[in-house]
N, C-alpha and C positions, 0 to 999 in steps of 0.2 A: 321640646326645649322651652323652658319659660322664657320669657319676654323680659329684656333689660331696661333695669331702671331708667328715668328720664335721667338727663345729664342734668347734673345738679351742681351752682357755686355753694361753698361757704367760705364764707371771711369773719375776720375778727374785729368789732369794732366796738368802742367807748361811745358813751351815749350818757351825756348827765353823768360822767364820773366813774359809771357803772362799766365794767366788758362784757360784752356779748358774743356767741356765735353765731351768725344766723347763715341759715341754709335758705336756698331758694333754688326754683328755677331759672329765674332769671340772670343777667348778666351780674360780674361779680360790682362792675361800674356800675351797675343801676342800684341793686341792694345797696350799695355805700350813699348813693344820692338821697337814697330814699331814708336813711338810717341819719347822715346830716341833716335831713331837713325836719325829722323830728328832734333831733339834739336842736337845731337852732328854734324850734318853735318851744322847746321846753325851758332854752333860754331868756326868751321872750319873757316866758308867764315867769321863771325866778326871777326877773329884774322888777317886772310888777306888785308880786309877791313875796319880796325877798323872807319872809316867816314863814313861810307852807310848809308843808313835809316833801319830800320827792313824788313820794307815795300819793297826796294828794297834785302836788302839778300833774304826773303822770295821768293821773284821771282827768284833771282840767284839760290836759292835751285834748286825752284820747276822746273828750266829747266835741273839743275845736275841730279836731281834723274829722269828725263824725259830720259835725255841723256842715264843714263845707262839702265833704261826698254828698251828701242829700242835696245841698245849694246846686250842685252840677249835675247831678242825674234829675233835680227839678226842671234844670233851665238845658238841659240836652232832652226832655220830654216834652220842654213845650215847644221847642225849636223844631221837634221829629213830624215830618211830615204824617200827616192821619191817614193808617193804609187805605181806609177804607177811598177816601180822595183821589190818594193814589192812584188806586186799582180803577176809579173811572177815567182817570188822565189817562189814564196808560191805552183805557179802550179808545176814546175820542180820538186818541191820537191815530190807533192803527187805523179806529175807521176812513178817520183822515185821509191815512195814507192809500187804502186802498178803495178812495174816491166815492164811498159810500153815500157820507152826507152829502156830497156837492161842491157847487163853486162859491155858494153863499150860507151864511149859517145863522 
């Protein structure tokens, strides 16, 4: 018997003037947040550009919101403990725990 699709939303939403359908996996509330918050940042760039084409804000977005995933997988990588650190914490500790090193270190 094959194996059934993931459960999938779609909803209908306006976006810069435009309708859209978009499908996702996710919730149908999330897709729509996600879907306002590029309308509002394309908002953004028409009121600074009010002469652009769509076609160009669309790309101005799509390198803004490009820009800041790179800002956050920069600043969530340097935040990200170094396994390699890690993996000796993790030893020290068990030795720790099982009285290896001692009572002084």
């Amino acid at each position: 018997m094959a194996e059934s699709a993931p459960n999938s939303h779609k909803i209908t939403k306006q976006i810069f003037g435009e309708t859209y359908t978009i499908v996702g996996e996710a919730s149908s509330g999330y897709i729509s947040e996600v879907a306002d918050y590029v309308e509002s940042r394309l908002l953004e760039l028409g009121k600074v550009l009010p002469n652009a084409s769509k076609t160009k804000l669309a790309v101005l977005c799509a390198l803004n919101l490009a820009d800041e995933l790179f800002q956050m997988r920069d600043l969530n990588a340097k935040s990200s403990i170094n396994p390699e650190l890690e993996e000796r914490t993790k030893k020290i500790i068990s030795l720790l725990e099982e009285g290896i090193i001692g009572d002084h270190f």
